[in-house]
C-alpha positions in Angstrom: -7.8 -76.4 -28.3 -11.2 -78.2 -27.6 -14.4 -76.4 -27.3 -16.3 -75.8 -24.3 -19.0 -77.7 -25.1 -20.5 -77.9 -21.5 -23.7 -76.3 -22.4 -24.9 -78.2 -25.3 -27.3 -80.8 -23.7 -29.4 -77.7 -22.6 -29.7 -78.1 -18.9 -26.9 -76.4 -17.6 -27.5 -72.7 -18.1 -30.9 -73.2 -16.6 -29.0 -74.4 -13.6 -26.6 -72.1 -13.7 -29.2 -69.0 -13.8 -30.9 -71.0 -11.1 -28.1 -70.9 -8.8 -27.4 -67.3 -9.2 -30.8 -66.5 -8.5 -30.7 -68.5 -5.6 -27.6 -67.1 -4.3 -28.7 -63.6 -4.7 -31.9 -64.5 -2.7 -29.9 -66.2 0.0 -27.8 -62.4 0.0 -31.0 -60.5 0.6 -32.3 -63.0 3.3 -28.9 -63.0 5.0 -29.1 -58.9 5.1 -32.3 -58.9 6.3 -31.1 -61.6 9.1 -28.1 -59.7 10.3 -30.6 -56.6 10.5 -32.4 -58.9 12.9 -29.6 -59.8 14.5 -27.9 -56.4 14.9 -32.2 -55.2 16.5 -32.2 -57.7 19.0 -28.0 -57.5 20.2 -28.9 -53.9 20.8 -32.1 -54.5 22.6 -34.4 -53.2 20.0 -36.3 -56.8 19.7 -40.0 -57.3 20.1 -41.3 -61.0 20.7 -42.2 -59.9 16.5 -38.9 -59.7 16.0 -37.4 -62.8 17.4 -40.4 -65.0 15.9 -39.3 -63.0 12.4 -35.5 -64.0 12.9 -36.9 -67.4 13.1 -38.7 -68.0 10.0 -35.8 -66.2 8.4 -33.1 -68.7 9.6 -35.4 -71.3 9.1 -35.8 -70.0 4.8 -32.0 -69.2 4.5 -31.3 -72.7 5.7 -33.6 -74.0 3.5 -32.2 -72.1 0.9 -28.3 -73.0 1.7 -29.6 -76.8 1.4 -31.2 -76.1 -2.1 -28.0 -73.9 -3.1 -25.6 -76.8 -1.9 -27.7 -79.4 -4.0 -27.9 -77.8 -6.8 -23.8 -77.1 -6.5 -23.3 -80.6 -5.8 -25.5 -81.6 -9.2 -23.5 -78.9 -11.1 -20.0 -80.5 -9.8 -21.5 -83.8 -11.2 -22.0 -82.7 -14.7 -18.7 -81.1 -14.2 -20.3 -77.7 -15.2 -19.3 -76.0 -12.4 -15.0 -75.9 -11.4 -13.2 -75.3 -8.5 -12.3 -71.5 -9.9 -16.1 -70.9 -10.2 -16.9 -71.9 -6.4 -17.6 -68.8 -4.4 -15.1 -67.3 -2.5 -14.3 -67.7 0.8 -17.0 -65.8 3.2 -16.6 -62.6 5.0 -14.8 -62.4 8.1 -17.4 -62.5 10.8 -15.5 -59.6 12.5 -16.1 -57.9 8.6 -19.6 -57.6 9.6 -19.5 -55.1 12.6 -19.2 -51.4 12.3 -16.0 -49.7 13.9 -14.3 -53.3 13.8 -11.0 -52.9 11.9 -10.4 -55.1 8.7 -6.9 -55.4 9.6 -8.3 -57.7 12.8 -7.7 -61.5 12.1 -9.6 -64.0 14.5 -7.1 -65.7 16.4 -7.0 -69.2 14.6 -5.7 -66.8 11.5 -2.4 -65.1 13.4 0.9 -67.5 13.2 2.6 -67.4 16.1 5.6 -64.8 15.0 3.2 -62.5 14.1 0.4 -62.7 17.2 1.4 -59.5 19.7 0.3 -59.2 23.1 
């Protein structure tokens, strides 16, 4: 068995922690935008909040870009694998309160089990 020697030149656990911490931040930002989001659906929104949903979506783009760079560079070293890619995101319908889990979006349901 070979050893995992992916980490020797030095720079990849400094990339590595990098992405976490980017990830994590991109989490926080994306609470903190669906917070926004869930203000202004419900017609709590003040002109504040809309120009604050704004610079938010503007920084969690910013840092998706940075996050998918730094992924990309990680791929190319081959330090980081197919099994260590994130997961596949929530179900939008996940996000709203008193929306079952059990709901698929309608792309998801084959055809034998779709019911009217």
């Amino acid at each position: 068995m070979a050893a995992d020697t992916r980490w020797v030149d030095g720079s990849g656990p400094d990339e590595v922690r990098e992405l976490a911490s980017l990830e994590a931040q991109e989490a926080r930002i994306s609470a903190e935008r669906r917070r926004l989001h869930n203000q202004i659906d419900y017609g709590f929104a003040t002109e504040a909040t809309h120009a604050r949903e704004r610079e938010v979506s503007a920084e969690r783009r910013q840092l998706h870009q940075r996050i998918d760079s730094l992924r990309e560079s990680l791929r190319a070293q081959g330090l980081l694998t197919a099994d260590e890619e994130p997961t596949t995101p929530l179900s939008p319908l996940s996000q709203w309160p008193g929306v079952s889990g059990e709901l698929l979006p309608i792309d998801d349901v084959s055809g034998e089990d779709a019911e009217l």
